[in-house]
C-alpha positions as CSV (number, residue, x, y, z in Angstrom):
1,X,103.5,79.2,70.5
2,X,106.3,80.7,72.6
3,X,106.7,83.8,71.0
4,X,103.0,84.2,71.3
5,X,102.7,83.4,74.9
6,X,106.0,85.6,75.6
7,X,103.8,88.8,73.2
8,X,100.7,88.1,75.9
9,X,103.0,88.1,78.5
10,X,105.1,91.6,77.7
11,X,101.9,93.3,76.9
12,X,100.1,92.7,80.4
13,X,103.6,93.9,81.9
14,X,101.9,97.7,82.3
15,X,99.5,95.7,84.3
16,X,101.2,94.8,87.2
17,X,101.1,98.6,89.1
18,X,97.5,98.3,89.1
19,X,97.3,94.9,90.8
20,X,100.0,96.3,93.0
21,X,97.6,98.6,94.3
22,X,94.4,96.6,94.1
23,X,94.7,96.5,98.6
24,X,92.4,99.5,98.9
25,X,93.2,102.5,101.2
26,X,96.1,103.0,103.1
27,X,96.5,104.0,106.9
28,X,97.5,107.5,106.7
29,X,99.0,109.1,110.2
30,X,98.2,112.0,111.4
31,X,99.4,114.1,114.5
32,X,98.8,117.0,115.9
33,X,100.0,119.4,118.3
34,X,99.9,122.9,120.8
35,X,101.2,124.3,123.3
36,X,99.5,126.4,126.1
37,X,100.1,128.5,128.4
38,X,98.3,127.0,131.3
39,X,98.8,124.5,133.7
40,X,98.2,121.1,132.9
41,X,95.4,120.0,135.4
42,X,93.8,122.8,134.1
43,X,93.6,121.2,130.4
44,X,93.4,117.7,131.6
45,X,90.4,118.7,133.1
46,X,89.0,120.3,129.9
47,X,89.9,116.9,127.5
48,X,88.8,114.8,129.7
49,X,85.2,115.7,129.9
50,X,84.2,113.5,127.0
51,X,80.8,114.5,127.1
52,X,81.7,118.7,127.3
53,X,83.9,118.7,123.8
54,X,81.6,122.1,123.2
55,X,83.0,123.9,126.3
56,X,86.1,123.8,124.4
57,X,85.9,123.8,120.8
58,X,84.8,126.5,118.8
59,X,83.2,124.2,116.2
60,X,81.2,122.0,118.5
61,X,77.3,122.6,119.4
62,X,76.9,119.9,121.5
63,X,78.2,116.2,122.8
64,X,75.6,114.0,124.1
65,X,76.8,111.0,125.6
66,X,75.1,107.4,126.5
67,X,76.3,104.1,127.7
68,X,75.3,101.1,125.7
69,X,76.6,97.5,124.7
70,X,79.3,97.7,122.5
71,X,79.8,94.9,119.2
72,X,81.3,92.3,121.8
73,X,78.3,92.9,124.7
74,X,80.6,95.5,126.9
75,X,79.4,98.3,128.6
76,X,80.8,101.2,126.6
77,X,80.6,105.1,126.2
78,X,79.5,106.7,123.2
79,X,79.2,110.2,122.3
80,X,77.8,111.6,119.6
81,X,79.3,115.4,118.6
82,X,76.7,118.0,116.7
83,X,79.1,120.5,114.7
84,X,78.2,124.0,113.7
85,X,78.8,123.1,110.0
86,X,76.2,120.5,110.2
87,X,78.4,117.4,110.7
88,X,77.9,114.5,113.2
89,X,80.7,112.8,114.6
90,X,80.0,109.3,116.5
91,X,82.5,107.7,119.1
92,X,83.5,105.6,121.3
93,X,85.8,106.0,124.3
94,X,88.1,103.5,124.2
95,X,89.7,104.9,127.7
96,X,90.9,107.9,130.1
97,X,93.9,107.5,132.0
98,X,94.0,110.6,134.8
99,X,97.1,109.2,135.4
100,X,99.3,109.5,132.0
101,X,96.6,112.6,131.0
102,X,95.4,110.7,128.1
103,X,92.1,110.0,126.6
104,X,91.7,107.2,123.4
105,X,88.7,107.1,121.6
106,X,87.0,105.6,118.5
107,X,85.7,106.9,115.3
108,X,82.7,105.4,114.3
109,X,82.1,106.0,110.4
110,X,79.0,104.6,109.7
111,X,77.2,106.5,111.9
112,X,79.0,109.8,111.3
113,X,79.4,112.4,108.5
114,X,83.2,113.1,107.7
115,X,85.0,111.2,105.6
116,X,87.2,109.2,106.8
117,X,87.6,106.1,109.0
118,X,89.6,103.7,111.3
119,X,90.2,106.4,113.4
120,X,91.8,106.2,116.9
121,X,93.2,109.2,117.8
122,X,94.6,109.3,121.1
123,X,95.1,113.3,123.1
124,X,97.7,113.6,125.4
125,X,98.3,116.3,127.9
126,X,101.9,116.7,129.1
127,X,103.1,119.5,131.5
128,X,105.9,121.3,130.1
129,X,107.3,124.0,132.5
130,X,104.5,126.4,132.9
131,X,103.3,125.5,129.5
132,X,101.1,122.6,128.8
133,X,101.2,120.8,125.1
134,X,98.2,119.0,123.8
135,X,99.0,116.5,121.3
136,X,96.6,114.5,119.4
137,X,98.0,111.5,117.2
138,X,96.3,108.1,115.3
139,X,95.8,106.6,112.2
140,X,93.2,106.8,110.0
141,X,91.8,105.9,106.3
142,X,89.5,107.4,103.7
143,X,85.8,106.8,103.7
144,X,86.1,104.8,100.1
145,X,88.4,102.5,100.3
146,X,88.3,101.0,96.6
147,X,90.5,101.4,94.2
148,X,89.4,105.0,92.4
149,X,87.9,106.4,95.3
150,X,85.1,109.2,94.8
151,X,86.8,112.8,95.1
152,X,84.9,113.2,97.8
153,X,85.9,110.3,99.9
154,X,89.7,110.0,99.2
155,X,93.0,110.7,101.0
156,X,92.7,114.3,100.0
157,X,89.5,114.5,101.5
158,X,89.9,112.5,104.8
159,X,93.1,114.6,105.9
160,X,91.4,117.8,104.8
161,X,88.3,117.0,106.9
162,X,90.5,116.0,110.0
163,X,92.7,119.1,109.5
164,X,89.3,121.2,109.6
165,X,88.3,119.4,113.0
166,X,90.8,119.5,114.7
167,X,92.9,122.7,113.9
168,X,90.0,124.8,115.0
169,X,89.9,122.4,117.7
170,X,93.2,123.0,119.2
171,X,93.2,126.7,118.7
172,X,89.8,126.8,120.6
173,X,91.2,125.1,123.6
174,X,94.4,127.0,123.6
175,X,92.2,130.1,123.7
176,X,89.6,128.9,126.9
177,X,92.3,127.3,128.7
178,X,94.6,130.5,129.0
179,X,91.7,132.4,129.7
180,X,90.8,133.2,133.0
181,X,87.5,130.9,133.3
């Protein structure tokens, strides 16, 4: 009976690395930076408009913005953010602080398009010199957050569909902030 109870037990050994990973997704970081040549009020005041993202970024249409009742019964901002590739991004403004130049919002993935989730990125603006840099940093997940994600849904996917927001992104407001408007 031992030996046959030690045979069940040395053939579930190439088991164990799939329980190991039987949490679901992982928070994956993600940071992001640029420097400008511009002063910093000048940017701060371009971030901080959380319902002008499209003055800004090249692949925004439009940000509409409304105050509602958050999950707990707070008064909250919301925004949601058309792209010109068809997307919708929803969020939630979690703050702005005019005094650090920083702006924290929230990601909400059920009522968006990308694919990913638990996203809080926060954007900092930081005078430098002459020079102003723009960073953007958080935490986030992938939409499917089984096991064997969808191909469409996975780490891959999340990073690639943040990297396509907000690359774009930062060149665009690098470009209208050293401009002369």
């Amino acid at each position: 009976m031992k030996k046959f109870l030690g045979m069940i037990a040395v053939s579930l050994l190439p088991l164990i690395p799939l329980t190991a990973g039987a949490h679901g997704a992982a928070a994956l970081r993600f940071e992001k930076s640029v420097t400008i040549k511009a002063p910093a009020a000048k940017v701060w005041a371009l971030v901080k408009d959380f319902g002008n993202e499209q003055a800004w970024h090249a692949g925004v249409v439009s940000t509409t913005v409304e105050q509602k009742k958050d999950e707990n019964g707070d008064d909250a901002t919301y925004r949601t953010v058309k792209l010109k590739n068809g997307g919708v991004m929803y969020e939630k403004l979690r703050f702005i602080d005019d005094a650090g130049m920083r702006v924290k919002y929230e990601y909400v993935y059920e009522k968006s398009t990308l694919q990913f989730a638990n996203f809080y990125p926060m954007i900092t603006v930081t005078a430098n010199g002459n020079d102003t840099v723009v960073s953007v940093k958080g935490s986030y997940t992938r939409a499917d957050s089984s096991n064997i994600p969808k191909p469409e849904q996975n780490d891959d996917a999340a990073t690639k569909a943040l990297d396509d927001f907000f690359d774009p992104g930062l060149d665009s407001l690098k470009k209208v902030a050293e401009s002369g408007k």
